[in-house]
N, C-alpha and C positions, 0 to 999 in steps of 0.2 A: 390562410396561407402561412402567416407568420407563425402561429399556432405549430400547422404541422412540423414547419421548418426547425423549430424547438423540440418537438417527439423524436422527429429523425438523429438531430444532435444526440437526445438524450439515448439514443438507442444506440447510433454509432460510438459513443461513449460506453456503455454498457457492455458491447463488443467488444471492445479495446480491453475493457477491466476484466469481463469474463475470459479473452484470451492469455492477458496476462496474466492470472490467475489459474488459469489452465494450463499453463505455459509454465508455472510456478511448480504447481500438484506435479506435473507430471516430471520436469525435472529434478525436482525437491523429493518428490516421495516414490514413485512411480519407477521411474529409468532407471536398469540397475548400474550401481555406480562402483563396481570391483575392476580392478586392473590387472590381476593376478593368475594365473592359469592354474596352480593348482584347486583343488575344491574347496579347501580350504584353509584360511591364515588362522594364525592365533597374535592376538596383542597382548601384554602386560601396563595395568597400570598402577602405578606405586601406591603406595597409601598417603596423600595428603596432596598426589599428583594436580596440578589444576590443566583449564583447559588448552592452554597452548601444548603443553606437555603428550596429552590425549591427541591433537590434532596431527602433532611429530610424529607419533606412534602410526597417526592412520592413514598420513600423504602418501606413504609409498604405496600402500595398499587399495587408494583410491581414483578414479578416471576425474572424479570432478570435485574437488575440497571445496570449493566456494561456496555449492550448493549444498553440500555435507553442513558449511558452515551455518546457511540459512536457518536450514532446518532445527541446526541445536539451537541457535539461540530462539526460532519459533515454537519448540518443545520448553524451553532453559535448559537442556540438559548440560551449557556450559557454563550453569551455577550449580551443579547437582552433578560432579563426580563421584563415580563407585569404584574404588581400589578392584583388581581382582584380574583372572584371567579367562579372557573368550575366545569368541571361535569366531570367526567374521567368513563366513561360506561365500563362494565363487554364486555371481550375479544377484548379490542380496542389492536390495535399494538403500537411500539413507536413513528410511522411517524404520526397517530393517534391523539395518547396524545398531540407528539410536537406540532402539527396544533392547537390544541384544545385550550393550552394554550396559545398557541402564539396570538392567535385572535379569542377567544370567549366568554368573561368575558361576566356570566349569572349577568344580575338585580334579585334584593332580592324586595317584599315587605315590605313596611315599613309603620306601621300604629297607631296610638296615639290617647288618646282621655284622659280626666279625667287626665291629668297630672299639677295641680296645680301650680306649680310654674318652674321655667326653670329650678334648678338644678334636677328636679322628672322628666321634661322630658328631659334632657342632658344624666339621667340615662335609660333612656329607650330606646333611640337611641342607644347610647354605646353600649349597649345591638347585636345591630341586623347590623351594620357598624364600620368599620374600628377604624373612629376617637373614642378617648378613652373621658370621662367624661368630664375630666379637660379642654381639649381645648374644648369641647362645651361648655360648660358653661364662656369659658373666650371668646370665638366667640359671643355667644347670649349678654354676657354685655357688649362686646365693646361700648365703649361711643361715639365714632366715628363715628363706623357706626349708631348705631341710632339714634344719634342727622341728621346724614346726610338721614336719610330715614325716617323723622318726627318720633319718635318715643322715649320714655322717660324709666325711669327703670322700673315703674309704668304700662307703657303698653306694655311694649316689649312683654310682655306672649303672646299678641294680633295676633302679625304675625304669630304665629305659628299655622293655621287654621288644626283641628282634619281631618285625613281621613285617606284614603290607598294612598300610594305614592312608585311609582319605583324608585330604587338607584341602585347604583351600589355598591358593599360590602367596596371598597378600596375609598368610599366619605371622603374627611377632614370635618374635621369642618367646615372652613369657603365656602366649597363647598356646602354643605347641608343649611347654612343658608342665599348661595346666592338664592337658589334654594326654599328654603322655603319665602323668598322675593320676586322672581317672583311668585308663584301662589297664597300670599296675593296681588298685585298686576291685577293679574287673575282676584280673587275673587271680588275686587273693582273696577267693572267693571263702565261704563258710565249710567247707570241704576241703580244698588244698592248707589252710589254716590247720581245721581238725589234724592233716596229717603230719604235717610240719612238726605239731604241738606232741604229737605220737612218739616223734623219733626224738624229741627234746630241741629243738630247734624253731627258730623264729624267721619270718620270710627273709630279714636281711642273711642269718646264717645260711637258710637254704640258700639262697643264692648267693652264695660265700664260694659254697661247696659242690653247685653245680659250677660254678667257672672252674674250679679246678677238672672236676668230672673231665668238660667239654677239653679243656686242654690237651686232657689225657687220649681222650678218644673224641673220633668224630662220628663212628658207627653207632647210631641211635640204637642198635639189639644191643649193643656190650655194654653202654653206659651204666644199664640198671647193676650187671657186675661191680663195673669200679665204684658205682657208690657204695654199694654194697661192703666193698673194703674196708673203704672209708670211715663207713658208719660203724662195722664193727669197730676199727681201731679208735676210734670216740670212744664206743662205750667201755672199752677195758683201757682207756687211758695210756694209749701207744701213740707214740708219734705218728702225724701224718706223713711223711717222710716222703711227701710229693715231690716229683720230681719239676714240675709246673712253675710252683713259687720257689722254687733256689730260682730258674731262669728271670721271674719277674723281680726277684732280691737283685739280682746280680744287673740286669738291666737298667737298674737304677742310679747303678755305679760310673762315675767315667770309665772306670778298666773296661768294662764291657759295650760302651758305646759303639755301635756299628758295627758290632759283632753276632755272630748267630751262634749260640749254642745249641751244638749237634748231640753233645755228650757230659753228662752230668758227673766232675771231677770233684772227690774230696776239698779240692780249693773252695768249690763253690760251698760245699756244706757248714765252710767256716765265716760266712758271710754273718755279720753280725745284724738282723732284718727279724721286725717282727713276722715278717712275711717265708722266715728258715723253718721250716716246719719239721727238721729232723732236730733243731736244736730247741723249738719251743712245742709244748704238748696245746693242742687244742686247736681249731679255726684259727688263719689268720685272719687279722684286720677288717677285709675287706676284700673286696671280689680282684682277681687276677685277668681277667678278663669279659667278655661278654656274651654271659653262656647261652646256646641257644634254648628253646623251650623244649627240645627232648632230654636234654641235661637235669633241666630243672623238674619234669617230669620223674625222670630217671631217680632224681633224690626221693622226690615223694613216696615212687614206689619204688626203692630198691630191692636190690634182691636178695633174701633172706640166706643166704649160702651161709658156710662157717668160713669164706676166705679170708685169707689175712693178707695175701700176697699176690701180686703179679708183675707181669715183666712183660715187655714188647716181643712179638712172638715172629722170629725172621722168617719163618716157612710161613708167614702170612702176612706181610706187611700193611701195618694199620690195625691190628688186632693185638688178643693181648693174651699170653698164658698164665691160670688162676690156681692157686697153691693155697692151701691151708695153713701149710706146717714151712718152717724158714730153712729145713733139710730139702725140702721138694723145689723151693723157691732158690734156694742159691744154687743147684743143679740147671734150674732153670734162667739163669742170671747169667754163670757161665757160659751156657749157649748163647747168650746173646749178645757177653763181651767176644767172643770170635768171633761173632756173626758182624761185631764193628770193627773190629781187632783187622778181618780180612777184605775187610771195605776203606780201611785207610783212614776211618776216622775215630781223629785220636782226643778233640775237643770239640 
């Protein structure tokens, strides 16, 4: 009798431990534990973030943290945080979640264009990945690296080629502009080099010369024209007499702070900028802006014309009229100071 009395305990005990334990499972791993009605959340967690941090992130988005909490420290996953950005789906469980964070950090799109100068695009990155402004912007000017990846302050903009690019949300700084080094890199390939090397130029001058190009036009059919100018007035040693960099001379200036230049006046031609290219023969400095890849295209394969000349074309605006000869060209100049002459604008 007292025997059995001992079995019965040891079993009614058994019970207790298997219910609580069942009771555990199914709480802990089992029940889905999302609070949230869309399908799904997404979390951010920092790079060096610990677990109270992650727990912040996950209360709102939870029915039951305490059991969330069980679980990570019966996993340890709250000695074993992963920087990154996931996706926490409508009625996952906590065994779920943990997996999820633990090893699924989704890549974000990340895509730029028309960003002028590197602190516009350090702001725009910022924007959409981890690293905050200030270390981009002190990554892109390190003097270090650029001098060591041929590259000066003048063309640093350069590397930075416009597209859509996968990151991952928790990228540094100086992760993002190893990364944006390799696919300049990519970009200048044993083919775009050869043609570069054809027309006497090297990838920074190409891309010197496509930011003017893009300035000039944004119609990717007419680009391969205006380089085409371009490159002629290179090779017989004629000023580039871009109208692009007087504006980016002149912007540099307090006189012109906060001001748009609509119309390029003799004042500006007297700006004294290596960037005057009616006053200096040859490429300026460095890039004027951040040309897109038809631009740079556009250089590689210009187009072989004999123009020397063009002018913004008012019976098409956005486009450009192409001359050979500076008789045809100031005929066609004159039409187009009327064409601003009776639009009222005079600067």
């Amino acid at each position: 009798m007292y025997i059995k009395r001992i079995l019965l305990a040891i079993a009614l005990l058994g019970l207790v431990v298997a219910g609580y334990f069942a009771n555990f499972v199914y709480r802990a791993m089992i029940r889905p534990n999302t609070a949230f009605n869309n399908e799904v959340a997404y979390i951010y967690i920092p790079t060096d973030a610990d677990y109270q941090t992650v727990r912040k992130a996950l209360e709102p988005l939870l029915d039951d943290i305490d059991s969330f909490d069980d679980l990570a420290e019966k996993k340890q996953y709250n000695t074993n945080i992963k920087p990154g950005r996931y996706a926490i789906r409508k009625g996952m469980n906590n065994n779920d979640i943990i997996n999820t964070i633990r090893s699924k950090n989704l890549p974000i799109q990340v895509a730029f264009n028309n960003q002028n100068s590197l602190e516009k695009l350090a702001g725009r990155i910022s924007n959409v990945i981890e690293a905050d402004s200030v270390s981009l912007v002190n990554a892109m000017h390190d003097e270090t690296f650029l001098k060591e990846n041929g590259f000066s302050e003048a063309t640093a903009l350069g590397m930075y080629l416009p597209n859509s690019y996968e990151f991952f949300w928790n990228t540094s700084a100086e992760a993002f502009r190893a990364r944006m080094l390799r696919e300049y890199e990519r970009f200048w390939n044993h083919e775009r080099k050869q043609k570069a090397g054809d027309i006497g130029l090297n990838p920074n001058q190409v891309m010197t010369l496509a930011s003017i190009v893009y300035e000039e036009s944004k119609q990717a059919e007419e680009q391969p024209k205006i380089a085409g100018v371009y490159i002629n007035r290179l090779n017989i040693g004629m000023p580039l007499q871009a109208d692009p960099t007087l504006k980016f001379a002149a912007y540099k200036l307090p006189k012109y702070q906060n001001t748009i230049i609509k119309r390029v006046l003799n004042e500006h031609k007297e700006i004294d900028s290596p960037y005057n290219t009616y006053k200096r023969l040859g490429l300026p400095p460095g890039l004027i802006a951040m040309p897109d890849i038809s631009a740079i295209e556009a250089v590689l394969n210009y187009d072989k014309s004999k123009n020397l000349y063009f002018v913004a074309d008012p019976e098409h605006p956005g486009y450009h009229k192409f001359s050979k000869t500076l008789a045809e060209h100031n005929r066609n100049a004159i039409a187009y100071q009327r064409y601003l002459n009776a639009q009222g604008i005079r600067k």
